[in-house]
N, C-alpha and C positions, 0 to 999 in steps of 0.2 A: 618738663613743661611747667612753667609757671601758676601757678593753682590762683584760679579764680575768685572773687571777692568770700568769704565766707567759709571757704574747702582749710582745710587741716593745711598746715604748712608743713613742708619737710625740714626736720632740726637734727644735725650733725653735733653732737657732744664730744669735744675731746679734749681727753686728763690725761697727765700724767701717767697715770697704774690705778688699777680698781681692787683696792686692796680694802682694807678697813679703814681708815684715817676719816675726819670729819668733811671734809672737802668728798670725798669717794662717793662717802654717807649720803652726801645733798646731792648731788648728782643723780642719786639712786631713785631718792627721793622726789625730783622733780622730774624724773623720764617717768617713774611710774606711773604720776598721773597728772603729764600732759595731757592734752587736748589733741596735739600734733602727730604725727607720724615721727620715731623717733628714732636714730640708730647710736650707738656711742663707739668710739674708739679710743684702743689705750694704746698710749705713746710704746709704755715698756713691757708691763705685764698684767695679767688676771688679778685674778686672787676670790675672797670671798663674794667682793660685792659684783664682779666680771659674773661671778656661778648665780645669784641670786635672780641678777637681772635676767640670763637667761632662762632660768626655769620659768619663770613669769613671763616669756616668749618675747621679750625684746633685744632687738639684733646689737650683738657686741662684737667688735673686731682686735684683736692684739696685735700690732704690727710687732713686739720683739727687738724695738729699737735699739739697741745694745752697739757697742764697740765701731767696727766703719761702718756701721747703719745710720747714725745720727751723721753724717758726709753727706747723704741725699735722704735726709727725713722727710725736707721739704716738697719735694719732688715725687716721692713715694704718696706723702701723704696728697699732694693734689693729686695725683693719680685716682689715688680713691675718692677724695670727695667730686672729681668731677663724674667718676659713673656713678652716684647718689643723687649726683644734682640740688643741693639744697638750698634751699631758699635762706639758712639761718645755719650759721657754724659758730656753737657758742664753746668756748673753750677753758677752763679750770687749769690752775694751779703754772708758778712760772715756768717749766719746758713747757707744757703745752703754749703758753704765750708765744715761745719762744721758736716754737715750730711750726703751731696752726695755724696760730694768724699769718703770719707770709705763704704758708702752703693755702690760707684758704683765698686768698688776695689771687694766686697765680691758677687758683683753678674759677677765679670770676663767680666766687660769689657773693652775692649782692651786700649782705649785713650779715657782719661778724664779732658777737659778743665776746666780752673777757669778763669773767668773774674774778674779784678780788677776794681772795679767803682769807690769806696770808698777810700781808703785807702789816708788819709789828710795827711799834714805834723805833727800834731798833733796827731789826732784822726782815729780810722776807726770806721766809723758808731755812731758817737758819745761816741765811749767806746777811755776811754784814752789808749796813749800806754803805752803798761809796761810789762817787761820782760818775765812774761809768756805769754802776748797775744804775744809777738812776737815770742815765742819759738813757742807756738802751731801752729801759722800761717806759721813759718816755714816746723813743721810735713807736718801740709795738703800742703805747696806747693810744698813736695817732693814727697809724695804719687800722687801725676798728673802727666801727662805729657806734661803739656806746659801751661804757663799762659797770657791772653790778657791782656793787661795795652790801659785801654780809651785813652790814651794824651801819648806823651814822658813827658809830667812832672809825670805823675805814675806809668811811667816806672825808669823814675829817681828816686823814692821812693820806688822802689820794691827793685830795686837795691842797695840801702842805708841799706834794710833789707834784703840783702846777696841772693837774689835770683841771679843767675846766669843771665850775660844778652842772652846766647844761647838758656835759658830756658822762653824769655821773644820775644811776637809778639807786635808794638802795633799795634792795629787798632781804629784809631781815631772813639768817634761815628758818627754815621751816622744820618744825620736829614733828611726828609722828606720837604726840603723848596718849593716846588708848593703847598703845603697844607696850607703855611705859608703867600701866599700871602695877600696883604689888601683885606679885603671884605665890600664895606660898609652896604652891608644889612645887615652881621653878626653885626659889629659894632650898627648899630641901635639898633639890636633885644638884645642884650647883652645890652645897656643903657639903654633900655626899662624896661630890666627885671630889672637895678638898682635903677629905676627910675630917669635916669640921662639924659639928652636934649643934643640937638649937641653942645650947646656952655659951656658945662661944662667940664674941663681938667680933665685928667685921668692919676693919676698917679699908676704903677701900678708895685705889687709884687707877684711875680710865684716862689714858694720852700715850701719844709716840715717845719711845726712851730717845729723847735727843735734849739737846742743852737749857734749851727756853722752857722745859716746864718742870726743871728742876726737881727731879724726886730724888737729885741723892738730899735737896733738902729735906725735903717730908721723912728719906730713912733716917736721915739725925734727929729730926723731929719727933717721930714716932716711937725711934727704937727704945728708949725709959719705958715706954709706955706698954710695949707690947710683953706682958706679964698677964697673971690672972684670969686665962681666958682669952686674950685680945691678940687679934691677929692681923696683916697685914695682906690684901690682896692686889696685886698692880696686873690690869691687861691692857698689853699694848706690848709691840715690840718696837725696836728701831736700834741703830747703833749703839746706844750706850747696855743695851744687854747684858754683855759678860763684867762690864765694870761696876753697874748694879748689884749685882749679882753679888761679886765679888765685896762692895762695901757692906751690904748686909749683913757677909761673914767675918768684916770685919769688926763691925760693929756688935756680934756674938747675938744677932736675930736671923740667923738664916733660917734657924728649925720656925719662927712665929712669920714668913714673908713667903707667900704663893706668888708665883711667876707664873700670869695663867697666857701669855704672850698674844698674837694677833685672835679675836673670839667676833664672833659674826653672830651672837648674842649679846649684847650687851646690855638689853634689857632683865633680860635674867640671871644674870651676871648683880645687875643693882639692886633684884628682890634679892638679893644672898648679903648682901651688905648696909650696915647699919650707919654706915657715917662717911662720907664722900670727903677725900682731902685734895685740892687742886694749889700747887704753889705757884705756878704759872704767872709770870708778872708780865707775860708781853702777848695779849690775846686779841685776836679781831672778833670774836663775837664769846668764846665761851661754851662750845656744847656740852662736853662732859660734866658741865656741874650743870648748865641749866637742865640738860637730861637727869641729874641726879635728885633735883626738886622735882621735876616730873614726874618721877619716883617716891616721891613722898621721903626722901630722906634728907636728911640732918646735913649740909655742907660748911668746910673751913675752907675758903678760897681768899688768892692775894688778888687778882681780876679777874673779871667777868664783864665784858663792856653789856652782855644781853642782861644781865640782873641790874647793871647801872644807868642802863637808860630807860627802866620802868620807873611809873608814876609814882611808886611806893615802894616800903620795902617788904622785902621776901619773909617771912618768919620761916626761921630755923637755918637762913642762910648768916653766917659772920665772916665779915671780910677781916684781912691781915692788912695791917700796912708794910707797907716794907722799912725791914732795920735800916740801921747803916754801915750795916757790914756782915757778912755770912751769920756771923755767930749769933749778931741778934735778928737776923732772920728767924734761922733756927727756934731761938728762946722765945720767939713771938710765934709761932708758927704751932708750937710745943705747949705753949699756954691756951690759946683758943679751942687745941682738941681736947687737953682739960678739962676746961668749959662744955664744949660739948656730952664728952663723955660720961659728965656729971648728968645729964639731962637727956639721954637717947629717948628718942620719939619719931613715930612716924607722922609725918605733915601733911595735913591736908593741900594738896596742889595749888595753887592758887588763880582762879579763873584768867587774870591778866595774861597768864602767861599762854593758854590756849587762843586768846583773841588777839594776843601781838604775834605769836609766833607757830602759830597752828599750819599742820603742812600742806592744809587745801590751798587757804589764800596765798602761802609762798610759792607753792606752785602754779597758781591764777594770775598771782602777779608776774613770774616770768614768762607766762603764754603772753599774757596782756603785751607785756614790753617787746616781744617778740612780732606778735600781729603789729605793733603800733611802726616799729623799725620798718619792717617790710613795708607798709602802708606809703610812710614819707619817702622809701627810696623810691618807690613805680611813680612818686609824683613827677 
């Protein structure tokens, strides 16, 4: 039944896997506290933020997409969205693109979002671009009715790929920063389990191990460094794992680099660390460092489009430019944490970042754009 002027709307979320990754994170974040009636499903699999959501009693489905399942995803998936019935089928990350939206078109429902997370200047999702990914991604973004872009820098890329901008909201993500404050018991308990003492430095890296956010440069980077004390912490897992892994011991820092892999704290994880390193040159919005300032801590990063489309600048954030070639990557990358490391402090937050990117109004704002979609389609 269609809900009357003012009644809660029914909203179908569906990603990819609700694992940890930042896209996973904002999804979480805006089901928590919608306004609407909410259910989510995941294309492939669970993981921490699937278990999160549910203990906080909102409904998560897995469909287990895998092997001749993705042959009738589509199909599958209208099945279910037509007994939810929802007014609003907003969908994250490209499979879900790639399956929701046609599956949410053949089960009739009225307005259906896509959110942009992804989409680099390069790459989306790590697939290069090239002319039929961009034709196809143009189908799906004409088959919807309206698409979020995280940043104006990925609205400014959506745009480059011929998306209309009346056909484009953004809404910046939204972070949760009271969750972000320094904790020092978390801190301990997290050094503890590294087996790491208060007077050891933590330098530390939060991202998926995959190509675009480059930490084997940060381990070239780093590895001079890590002496004296100083130590390297990276969570996140993803394909590049065992090859990581593997350059650290070549580089003769395996005993100074924790591999703390997928953590579903990452807050507590950033009270344990004194200096945030992001080499990342192709981002749509930047969470792990802007979560890293919201943390009161010290960041080296090469983008961040969320700390570059603020009024001012961040103290105690320094940007890299990029070299012109790996090695002066590296040497610039290697110099900055210098710098910092010369001066470790913890930073006062900086209120800007609460009023552009605080999680009530990201969330407000996608209820909004939701009621406003429905509205014009029953005209």
């Amino acid at each position: 039944m269609t809900p009357v002027e003012g009644d809660p709307l029914k909203v179908v979320h569906v990603i990819t896997s609700l694992t940890t990754g930042g896209a996973e994170r904002q999804l979480e974040l805006l089901v928590s506290r919608s306004e609407h009636h909410t259910a989510t499903i995941a294309l492939y699999e669970g993981g921490p933020v699937a278990d999160s959501l549910r203990s906080s009693g909102h409904r998560v489905d897995v469909l287990g997409m895998d092997g001749w399942r993705k042959l009738v995803a589509p199909l599958r998936l209208a099945r279910r969205l037509r007994r939810y019935r929802p007014d609003v089928v907003h969908v994250h990350l490209l499979a879900a693109q790639l399956w929701g939206i046609p599956a949410a078109r053949l089960a009739g429902v009225p307005v259906v979002v896509s959110s942009e997370h992804s989409l680099m200047d390069d790459t989306i999702e790590g697939r290069p671009h090239t002319w039929w990914l961009r034709l196809l991604y143009r189908v799906l973004e004409r088959m919807t009715t309206h698409t979020v872009a995280v940043s104006a820098t990925t609205a400014g890329r959506l745009h480059e790929w011929g998306v209309a901008d009346e056909r484009i909201t953004v809404v910046d993500n939204g972070i949760d920063f009271e969750r972000l404050v320094f904790d020092p018991a978390a801190r301990r308990r997290v050094r503890a389990e590294l087996g790491l003492g208060d007077g050891a430095t933590v330098i530390g890296v939060v991202g998926r191990l995959d190509p675009v956010k480059r930490i084997d440069t940060i381990l070239r980077a780093a590895a001079p460094l890590l002496r004296d004390g100083r130590h390297l912490v990276v969570a996140g897992t993803g394909p590049l794992w065992a090859q990581l892994r593997a350059l650290s011991a070549q580089l003769g820092v395996a005993d100074a680099v924790s591999w703390l892999g997928a953590r579903g704290d990452v807050n507590e994880v950033l009270s344990a660390m004194d200096l945030l390193v992001s080499a990342s040159a192709d981002e749509t919005f930047g969470m792990a460092v802007v979560e890293a300032v919201g943390s009161g801590l010290p960041v080296v990063y090469v983008q961040c489009p969320a700390l570059e489309e603020l009024p001012e600048d961040v103290p105690g954030a320094v940007r890299v430019a990029r070299g012109d070639d790996p090695d002066a990557d590296v040497r610039l990358l290697s110099a900055a944490l210098v710098t910092q490391l010369d001066r470790l402090r913890r930073w006062p937050v900086p209120a800007v970042l609460g009023e552009r990117y605080g999680a009530v109004g990201a969330a407000a704002s996608v209820d909004g754009l939701h009621c406003a979609l429905v509205e014009r389609s029953r005209a």
